[in-house]
FITI-575710 format. One record per residue (C-alpha): y, x, z; residue in three letters. Coordinates in steps of 0.25 Angstrom, whole numbers, padded with zeros to 4 digits, always signed. Layout:
BEGIN
YXZALA ...
// end
This chain:
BEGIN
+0854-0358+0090UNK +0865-0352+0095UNK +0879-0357+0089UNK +0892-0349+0091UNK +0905-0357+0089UNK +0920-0350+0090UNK +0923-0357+0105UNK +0918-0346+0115UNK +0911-0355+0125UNK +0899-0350+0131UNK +0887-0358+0133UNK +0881-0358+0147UNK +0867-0364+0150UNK +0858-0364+0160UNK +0849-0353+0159UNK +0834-0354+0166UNK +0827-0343+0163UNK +0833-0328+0161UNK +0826-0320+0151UNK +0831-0307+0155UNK +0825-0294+0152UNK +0825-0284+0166UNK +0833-0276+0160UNK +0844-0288+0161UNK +0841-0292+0175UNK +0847-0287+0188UNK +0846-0289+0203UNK +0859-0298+0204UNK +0852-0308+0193UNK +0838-0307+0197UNK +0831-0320+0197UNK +0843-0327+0193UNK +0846-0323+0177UNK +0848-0313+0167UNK +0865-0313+0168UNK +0866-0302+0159UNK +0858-0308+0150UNK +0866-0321+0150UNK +0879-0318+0154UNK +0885-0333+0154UNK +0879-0335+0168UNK +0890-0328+0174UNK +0900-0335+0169UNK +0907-0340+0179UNK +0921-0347+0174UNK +0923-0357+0165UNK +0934-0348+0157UNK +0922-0338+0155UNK +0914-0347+0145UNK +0924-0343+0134UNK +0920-0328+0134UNK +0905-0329+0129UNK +0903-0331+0116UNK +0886-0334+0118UNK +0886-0348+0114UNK +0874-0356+0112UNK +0875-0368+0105UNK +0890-0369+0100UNK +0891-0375+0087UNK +0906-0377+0082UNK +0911-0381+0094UNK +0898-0387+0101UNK +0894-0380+0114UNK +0883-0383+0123UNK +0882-0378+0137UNK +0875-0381+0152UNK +0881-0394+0159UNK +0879-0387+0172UNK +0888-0375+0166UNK +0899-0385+0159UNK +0899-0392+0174UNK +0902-0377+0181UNK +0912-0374+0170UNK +0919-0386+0170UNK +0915-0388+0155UNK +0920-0400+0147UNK +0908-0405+0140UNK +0909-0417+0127UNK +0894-0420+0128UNK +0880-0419+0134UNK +0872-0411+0127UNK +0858-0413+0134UNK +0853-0411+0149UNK +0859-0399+0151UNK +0869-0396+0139UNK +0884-0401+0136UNK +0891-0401+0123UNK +0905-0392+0123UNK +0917-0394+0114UNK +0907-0402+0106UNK +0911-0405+0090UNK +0918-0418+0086UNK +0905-0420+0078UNK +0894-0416+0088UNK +0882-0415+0077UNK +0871-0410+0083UNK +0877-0408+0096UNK +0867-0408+0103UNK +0855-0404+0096UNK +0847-0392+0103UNK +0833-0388+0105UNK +0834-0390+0118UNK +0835-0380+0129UNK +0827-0367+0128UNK +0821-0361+0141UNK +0834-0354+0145UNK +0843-0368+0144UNK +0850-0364+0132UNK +0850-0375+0122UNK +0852-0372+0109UNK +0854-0380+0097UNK +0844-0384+0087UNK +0849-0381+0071UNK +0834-0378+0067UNK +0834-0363+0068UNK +0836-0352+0057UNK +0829-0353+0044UNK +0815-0346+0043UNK +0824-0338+0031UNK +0835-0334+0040UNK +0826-0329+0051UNK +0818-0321+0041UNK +0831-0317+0035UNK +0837-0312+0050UNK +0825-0306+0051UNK +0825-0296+0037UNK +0812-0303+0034UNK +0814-0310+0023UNK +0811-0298+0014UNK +0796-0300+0018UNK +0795-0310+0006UNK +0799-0300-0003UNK +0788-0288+0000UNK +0773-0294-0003UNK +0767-0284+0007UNK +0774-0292+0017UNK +0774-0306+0013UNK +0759-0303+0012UNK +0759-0298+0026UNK +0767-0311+0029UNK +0757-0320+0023UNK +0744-0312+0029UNK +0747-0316+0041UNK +0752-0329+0041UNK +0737-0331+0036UNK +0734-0324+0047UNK +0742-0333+0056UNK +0738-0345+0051UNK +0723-0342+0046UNK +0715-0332+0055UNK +0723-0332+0067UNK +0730-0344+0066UNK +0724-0349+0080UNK +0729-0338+0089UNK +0743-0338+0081UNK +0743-0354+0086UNK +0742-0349+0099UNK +0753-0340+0098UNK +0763-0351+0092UNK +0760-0360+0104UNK +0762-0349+0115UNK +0774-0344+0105UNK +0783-0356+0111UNK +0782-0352+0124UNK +0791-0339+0122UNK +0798-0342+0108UNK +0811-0348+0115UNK +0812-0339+0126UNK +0809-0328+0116UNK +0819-0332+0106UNK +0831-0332+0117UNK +0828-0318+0121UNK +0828-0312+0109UNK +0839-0321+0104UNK +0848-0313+0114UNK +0843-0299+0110UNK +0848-0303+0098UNK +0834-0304+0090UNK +0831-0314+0080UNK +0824-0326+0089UNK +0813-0325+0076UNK +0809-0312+0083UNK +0802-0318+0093UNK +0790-0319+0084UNK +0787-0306+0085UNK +0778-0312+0101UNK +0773-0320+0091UNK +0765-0309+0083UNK +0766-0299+0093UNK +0759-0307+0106UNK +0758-0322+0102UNK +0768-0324+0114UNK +0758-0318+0122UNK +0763-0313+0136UNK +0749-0309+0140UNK +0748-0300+0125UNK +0743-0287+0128UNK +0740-0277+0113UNK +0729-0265+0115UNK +0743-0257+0112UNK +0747-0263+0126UNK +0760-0270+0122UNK +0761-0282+0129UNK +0767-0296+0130UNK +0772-0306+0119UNK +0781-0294+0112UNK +0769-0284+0115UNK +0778-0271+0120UNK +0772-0259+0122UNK +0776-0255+0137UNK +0784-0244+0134UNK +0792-0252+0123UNK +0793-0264+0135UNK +0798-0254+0145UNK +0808-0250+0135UNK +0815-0263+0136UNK +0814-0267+0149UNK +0800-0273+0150UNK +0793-0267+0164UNK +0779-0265+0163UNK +0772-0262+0177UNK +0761-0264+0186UNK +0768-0278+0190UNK +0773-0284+0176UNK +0773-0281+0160UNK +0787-0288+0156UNK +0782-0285+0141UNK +0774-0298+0146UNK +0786-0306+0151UNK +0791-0315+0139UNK +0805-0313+0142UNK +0808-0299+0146UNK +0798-0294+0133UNK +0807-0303+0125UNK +0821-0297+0130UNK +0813-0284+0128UNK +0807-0286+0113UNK +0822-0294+0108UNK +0828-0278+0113UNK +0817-0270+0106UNK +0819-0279+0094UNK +0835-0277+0094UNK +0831-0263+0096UNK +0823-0261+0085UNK +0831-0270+0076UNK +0843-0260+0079UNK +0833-0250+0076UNK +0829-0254+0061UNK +0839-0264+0057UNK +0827-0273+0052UNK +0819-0285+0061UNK +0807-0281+0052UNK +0808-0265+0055UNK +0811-0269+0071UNK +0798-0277+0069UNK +0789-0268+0065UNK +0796-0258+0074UNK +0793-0269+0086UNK +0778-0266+0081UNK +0777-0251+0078UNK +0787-0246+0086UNK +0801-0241+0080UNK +0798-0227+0080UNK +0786-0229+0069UNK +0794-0240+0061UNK +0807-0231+0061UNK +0795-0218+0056UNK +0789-0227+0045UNK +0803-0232+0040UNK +0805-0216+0039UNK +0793-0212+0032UNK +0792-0223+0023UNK +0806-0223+0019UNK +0806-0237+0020UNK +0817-0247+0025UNK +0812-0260+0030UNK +0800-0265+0035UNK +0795-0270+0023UNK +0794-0259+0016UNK +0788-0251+0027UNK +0777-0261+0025UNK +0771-0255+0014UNK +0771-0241+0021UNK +0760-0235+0027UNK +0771-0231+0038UNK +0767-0242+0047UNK +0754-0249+0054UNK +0749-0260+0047UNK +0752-0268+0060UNK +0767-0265+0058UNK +0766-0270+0044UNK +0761-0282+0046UNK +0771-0285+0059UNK +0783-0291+0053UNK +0774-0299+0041UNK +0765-0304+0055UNK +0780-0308+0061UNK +0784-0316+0049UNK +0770-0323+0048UNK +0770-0326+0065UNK +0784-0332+0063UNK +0783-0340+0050UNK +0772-0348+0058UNK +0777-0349+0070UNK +0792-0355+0066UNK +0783-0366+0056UNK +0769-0366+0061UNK +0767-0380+0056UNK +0769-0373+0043UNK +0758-0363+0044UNK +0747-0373+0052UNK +0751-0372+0066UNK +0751-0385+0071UNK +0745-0389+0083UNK +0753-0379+0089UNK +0753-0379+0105UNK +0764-0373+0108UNK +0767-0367+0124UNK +0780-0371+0133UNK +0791-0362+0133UNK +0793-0351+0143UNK +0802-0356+0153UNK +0802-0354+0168UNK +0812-0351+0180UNK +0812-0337+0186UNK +0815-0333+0202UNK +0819-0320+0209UNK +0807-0314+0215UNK +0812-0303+0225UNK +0799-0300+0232UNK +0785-0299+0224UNK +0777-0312+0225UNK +0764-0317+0220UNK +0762-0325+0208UNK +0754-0336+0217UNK +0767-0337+0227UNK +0777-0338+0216UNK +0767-0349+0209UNK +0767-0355+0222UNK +0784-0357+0223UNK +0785-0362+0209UNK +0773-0371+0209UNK +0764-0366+0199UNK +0755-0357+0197UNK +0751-0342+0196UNK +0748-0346+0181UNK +0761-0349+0178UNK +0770-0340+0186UNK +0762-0328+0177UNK +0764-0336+0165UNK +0779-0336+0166UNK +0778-0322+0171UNK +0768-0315+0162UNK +0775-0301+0165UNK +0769-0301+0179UNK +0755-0293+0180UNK +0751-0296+0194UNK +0750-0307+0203UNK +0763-0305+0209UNK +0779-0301+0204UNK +0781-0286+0206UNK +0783-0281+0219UNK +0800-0277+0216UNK +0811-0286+0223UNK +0816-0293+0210UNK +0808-0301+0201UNK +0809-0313+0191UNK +0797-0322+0191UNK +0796-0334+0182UNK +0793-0348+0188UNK +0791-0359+0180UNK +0804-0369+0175UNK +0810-0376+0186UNK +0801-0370+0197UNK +0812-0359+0201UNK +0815-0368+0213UNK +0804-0371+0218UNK +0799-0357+0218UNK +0812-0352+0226UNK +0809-0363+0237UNK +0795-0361+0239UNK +0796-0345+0238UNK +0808-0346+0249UNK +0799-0356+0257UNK +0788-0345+0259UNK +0796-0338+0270UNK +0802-0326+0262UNK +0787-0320+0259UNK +0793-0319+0244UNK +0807-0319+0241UNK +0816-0326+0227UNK +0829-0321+0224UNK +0835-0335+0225UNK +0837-0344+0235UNK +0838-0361+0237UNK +0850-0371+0238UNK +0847-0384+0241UNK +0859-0394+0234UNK +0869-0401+0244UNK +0873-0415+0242UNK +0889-0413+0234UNK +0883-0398+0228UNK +0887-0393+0216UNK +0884-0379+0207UNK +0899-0374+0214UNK +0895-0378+0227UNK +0883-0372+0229UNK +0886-0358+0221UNK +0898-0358+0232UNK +0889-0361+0241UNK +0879-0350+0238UNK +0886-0340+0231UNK +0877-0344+0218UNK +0886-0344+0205UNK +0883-0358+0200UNK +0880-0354+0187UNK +0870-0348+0193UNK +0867-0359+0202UNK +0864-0368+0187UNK +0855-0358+0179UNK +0847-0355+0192UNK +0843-0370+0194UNK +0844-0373+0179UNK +0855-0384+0183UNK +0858-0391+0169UNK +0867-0402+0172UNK +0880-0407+0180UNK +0871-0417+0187UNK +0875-0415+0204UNK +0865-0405+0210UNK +0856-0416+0217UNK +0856-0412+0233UNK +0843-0408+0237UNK +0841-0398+0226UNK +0836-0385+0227UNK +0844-0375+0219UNK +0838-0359+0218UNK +0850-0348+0219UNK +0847-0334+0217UNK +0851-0324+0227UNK +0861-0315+0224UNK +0851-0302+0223UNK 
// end
């Protein structure tokens, strides 16, 4: 959950993994992270902290940021909060203080107050009224049977591989300013299917159509299909969603327009007279397909928030999608960048489903996924090999008496930069020996 509160201190954390569309990144970022997208990674004096208003777990008082940032900034900090969190300006009654789910795969924890109401996300997402047309409720039911009956072995599969992307997912569309419940509609689109692939030829867990992915920034090429890459086709679906949103005013019209295509929706609503997508059910203005999209959302996500409820409950469900990524400045086979980061081919595709060839494209800037806590490891090894393939980073071996200050001094590295690189999440001394990765300024 994210909690505002009326001091304006920001909350910094150490961010691992960037999920930036293209459209955000640029050359002075690459292979480091998405800075537009994030801008409190450029702060860089203490007094600056009061002028952003993003807070994420602030509660009347209580604010929780990165120990590695409270060290750089000088904060004073009342308690420890966990690992790698610290209590600000804490209550006199801490209740619940530190109670959070944990941190998600970007290191932002968040605090745990069990989440909205299954009433208040239907209501933020004008489907309540659903229950109050037959033909839909109907629709609703038919394929919760459906769900849970006929199909209800390949809908199990698509639960356990849902919890692989939901969190991620969830993040994205939170800052495209998309109801997080939104993110169902992988669920019934594609199963959170990378591979998916329609006879229509949409493709990947939201199933764009290439022109559609072209439009918000997904490339599609002889090299890679981005409407597979679960990040970027999220950043690109959490756009066309506002977009279409903005478009009808209704998350049920922007729904069905998200399956048919504004242009047929905006002419059905027009020929039928009609002005919500409940009504425009009972038209012959629109595909049976489209009539059934929004009762099949409703269905997908009335299982998949209490699947215990509707049977499921054996369910396996997948590890989350996390990984590190590296700068690739020249084009490099899978097998080698397998080989830097110690794992296998199998892996190194599965983390970057977008890529259709054995290889990263042939341009001179690339981000490739390795897997969590490999990024080090990677650098070394594919430095080692003699400049045959380059990184856009470069090592820095921790002297005895180093700190964050010292070494960014030394190298001309921003530490904050220096902290998020190497996911440094406590004030503990940098051990000497330690290998750190910096990014090269181009």
């Amino acid at each position: 959950m994210v909690y505002k509160s009326k001091l304006n201190i920001v909350l910094l954390v150490v961010w691992v993994i960037v999920s930036a569309s293209p459209a955000q990144a640029s050359d002075a970022d690459f292979g480091v992270f998405d800075y537009d997208a994030r801008t409190a990674h450029k702060l860089a004096e203490p007094e600056m902290l009061k002028s952003d208003n993003r807070e994420i777990c602030s509660e009347e008082g209580l604010h929780i940021v990165g120990q590695a940032y409270a060290e750089m900034f000088n904060l004073k900090h009342e308690d420890t909060c966990s690992d790698s969190l610290v209590v600000m300006e804490r209550p006199e009654e801490p209740v619940g203080v530190c109670k959070f789910s944990g941190l998600d795969d970007m290191g932002v924890g968040f605090l745990d107050d069990g989440g909205e109401s299954d009433e208040a996300v239907l209501v933020s997402l004008d489907l309540t009224s659903y229950r109050m047309n037959a033909r839909a409720e109907k629709a609703v039911e038919s394929n919760l049977r459906a769900y849970t009956g006929r199909i209800k072995k390949r809908f199990g599969i698509y639960l356990s591989r849902s919890a692989r992307y939901t969190r991620m997912m969830r993040s994205i569309l939170r800052e495209e300013g998309i109801p997080e419940d939104m993110v169902y509609l992988a669920l019934i689109e594609s199963g959170f299917n990378t591979s998916a692939y329609s006879p229509a030829r949409a493709a990947g867990p939201w199933q764009f159509m290439k022109h559609t992915g072209k439009r918000y920034g997904l490339k599609v090429n002889q090299w890679v299909d981005e409407r597979r890459d679960p990040v970027k086709s999220t950043r690109a679906a959490g756009r066309y969603l506002r977009y279409l949103h903005d478009m009808f005013d209704s998350w049920s019209l922007a729904m069905a327009a998200y399956n048919a295509g504004e242009g047929r929706i905006r002419g059905a609503l027009r020929r039928s007279n009609s002005h919500d997508y409940w009504s425009l059910m009972a038209t012959r203005h629109i595909k049976p397909e489209t009539k059934n999209y929004v009762p099949k959302f409703i269905a997908a996500r009335l299982i998949a928030v209490s699947p215990e409820k509707y049977g499921f409950t054996d369910i396996d469900y997948h590890d989350d999608f996390v990984f590190d990524e590296v700068g690739i400045i020249k084009q490099m086979k899978l097998s080698d960048a397998a080989s830097y980061a110690g794992t296998t081919v199998k892996v190194i595709k599965e983390l970057n489903p977008e890529l259709r060839r054995d290889s990263t494209p042939p341009v001179n800037s690339y981000r490739l996924r390795v897997p969590r806590g490999a990024k080090e490891l990677f650098v070394a090894n594919a430095l080692r090999g003699g400049g045959k393939h380059s990184v856009a980073a470069k090592t820095y071996t921790v002297e005895s008496g180093d700190s964050i200050s010292s070494i960014s001094e030394k190298t001309g590295v921003p530490g904050d930069i220096i902290i998020s690189y190497n996911r440094i999440m406590d004030v503990t001394p940098l051990e000497a020996g330690r290998t750190l990765v910096l990014p090269l300024n181009n």
